[in-house]
C-alpha positions in Angstrom: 24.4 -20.3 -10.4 22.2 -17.7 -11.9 21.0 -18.0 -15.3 23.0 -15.2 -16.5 26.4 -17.2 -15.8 28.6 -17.6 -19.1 28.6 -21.0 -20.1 32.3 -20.4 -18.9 31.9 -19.4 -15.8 29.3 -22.5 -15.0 31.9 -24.6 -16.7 34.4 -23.1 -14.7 32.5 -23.1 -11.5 31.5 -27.1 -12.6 35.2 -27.9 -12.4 35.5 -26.1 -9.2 33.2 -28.6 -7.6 34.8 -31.7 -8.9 38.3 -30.7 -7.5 36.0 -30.2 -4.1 34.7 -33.7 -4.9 31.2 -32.4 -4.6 29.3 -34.2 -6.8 25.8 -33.4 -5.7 26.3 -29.9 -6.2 28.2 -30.7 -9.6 24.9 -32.3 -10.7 23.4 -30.0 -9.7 24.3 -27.9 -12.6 22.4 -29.7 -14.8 19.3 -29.8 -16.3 16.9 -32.1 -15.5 16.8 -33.3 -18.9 20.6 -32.9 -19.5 22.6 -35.2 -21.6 26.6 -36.3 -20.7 28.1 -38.2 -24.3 31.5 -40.0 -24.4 31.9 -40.4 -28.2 35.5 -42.2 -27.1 34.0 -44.4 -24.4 35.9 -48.0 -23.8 33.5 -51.0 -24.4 31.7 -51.8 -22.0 31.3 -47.9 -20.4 28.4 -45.7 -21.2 28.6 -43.9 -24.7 25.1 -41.8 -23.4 23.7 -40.6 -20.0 20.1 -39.4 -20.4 18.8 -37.0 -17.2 20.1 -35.9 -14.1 19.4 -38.9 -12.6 21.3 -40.9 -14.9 24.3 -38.6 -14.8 24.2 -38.6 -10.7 24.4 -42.4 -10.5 27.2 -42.4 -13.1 29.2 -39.8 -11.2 28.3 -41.0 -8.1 31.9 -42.8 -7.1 34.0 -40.9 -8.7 35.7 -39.2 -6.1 36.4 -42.8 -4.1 38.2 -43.9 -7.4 40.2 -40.7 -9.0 41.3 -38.2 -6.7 41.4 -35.0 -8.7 44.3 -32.6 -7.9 44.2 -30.2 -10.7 42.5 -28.9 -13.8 45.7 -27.8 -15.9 45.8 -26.1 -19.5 41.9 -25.4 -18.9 41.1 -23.2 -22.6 37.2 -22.2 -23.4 36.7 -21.5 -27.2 33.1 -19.8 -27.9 30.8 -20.2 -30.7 28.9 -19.4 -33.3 25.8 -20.9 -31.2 24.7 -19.1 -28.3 25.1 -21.1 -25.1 27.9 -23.3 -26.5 31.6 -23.5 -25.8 34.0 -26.2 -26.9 37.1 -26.3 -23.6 40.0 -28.2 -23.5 41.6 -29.2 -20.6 43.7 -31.9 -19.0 42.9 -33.4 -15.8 45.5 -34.3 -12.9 45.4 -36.4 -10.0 45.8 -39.8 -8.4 43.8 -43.1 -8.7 43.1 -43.9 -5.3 43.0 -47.5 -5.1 46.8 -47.8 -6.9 47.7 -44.4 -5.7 49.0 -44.2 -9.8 49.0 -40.6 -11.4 45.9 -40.2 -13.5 46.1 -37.2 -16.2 44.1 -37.2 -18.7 43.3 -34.9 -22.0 39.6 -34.0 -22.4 37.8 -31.6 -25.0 34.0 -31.1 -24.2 31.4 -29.6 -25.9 28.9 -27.8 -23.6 25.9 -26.2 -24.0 24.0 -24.0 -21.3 20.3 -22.8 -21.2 19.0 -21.3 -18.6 22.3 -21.1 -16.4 22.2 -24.7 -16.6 24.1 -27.7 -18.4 21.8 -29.4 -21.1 24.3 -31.4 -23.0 28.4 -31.8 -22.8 30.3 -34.5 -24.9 32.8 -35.4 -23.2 35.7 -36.4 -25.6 38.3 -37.8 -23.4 41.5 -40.4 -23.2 40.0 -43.9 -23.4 43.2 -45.3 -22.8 43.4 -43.9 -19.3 40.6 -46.1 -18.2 42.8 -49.3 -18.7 44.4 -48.2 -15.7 43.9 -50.4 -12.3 41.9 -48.5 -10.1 40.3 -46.2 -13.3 36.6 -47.9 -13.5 34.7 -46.1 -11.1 31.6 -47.4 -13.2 31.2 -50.5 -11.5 32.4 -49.4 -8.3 30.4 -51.4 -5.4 30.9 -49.5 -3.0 
């Protein structure tokens, strides 16, 4: 993207890219020094992801455990600070190995420099992670 995308466009074109199920090129948004928080985090999941690298391994089996369908109710709020917007959103799909609904409620906080992602904390539904089939964090595949 160039570096004079909105931080909603990127954030727009980020989500884009998930539903595709292209994570390399969904990290690739990043910065290499980029930082992914989940302040709501179950135990036992990450709270912090420092670097590209760390956020790539993280995301790395996602798509072979939730099979996203649809971004729904997708809002983007600016700020005060230049490069930030706070979105909500809620996220709809199917966990693959149960083939259960997954929809979760997600408000991130996301800053761009440099028509890249430095930073997003990720406040979403802990409780959907109790789900069979939800932990894509310890996937072996």
């Amino acid at each position: 993207m160039p570096e004079t995308t909105s931080p909603a466009d990127l954030y727009h074109h980020s989500l884009r890219l998930l539903l595709a199920k292209d994570i390399p090129a969904w990290v690739g948004l990043w910065a290499d020094d980029g930082v992914l928080e989940f302040p709501f985090a179950p135990r036992d999941w990450p709270r912090r992801l420092a670097g590209k690298e760390a956020i790539a391994a993280y995301m790395r089996h996602y798509p072979d455990h939730i099979d996203l369908h649809e971004f729904t109710d997708v809002r983007v709020h600016r700020t005060a600070e230049p490069g930030t917007i706070v979105v909500e959103m809620r996220g709809v799909g199917r966990l693959v190995e149960t083939g259960s609904p997954f929809d979760a409620n997600y408000i991130a906080v996301v800053a761009v420099r440099d028509g890249l992602i430095t930073s997003c904390r990720d406040y979403w539904n802990p409780l959907v992670a109790q789900e069979p089939g939800a932990d894509f964090t310890r996937s072996g595949r």
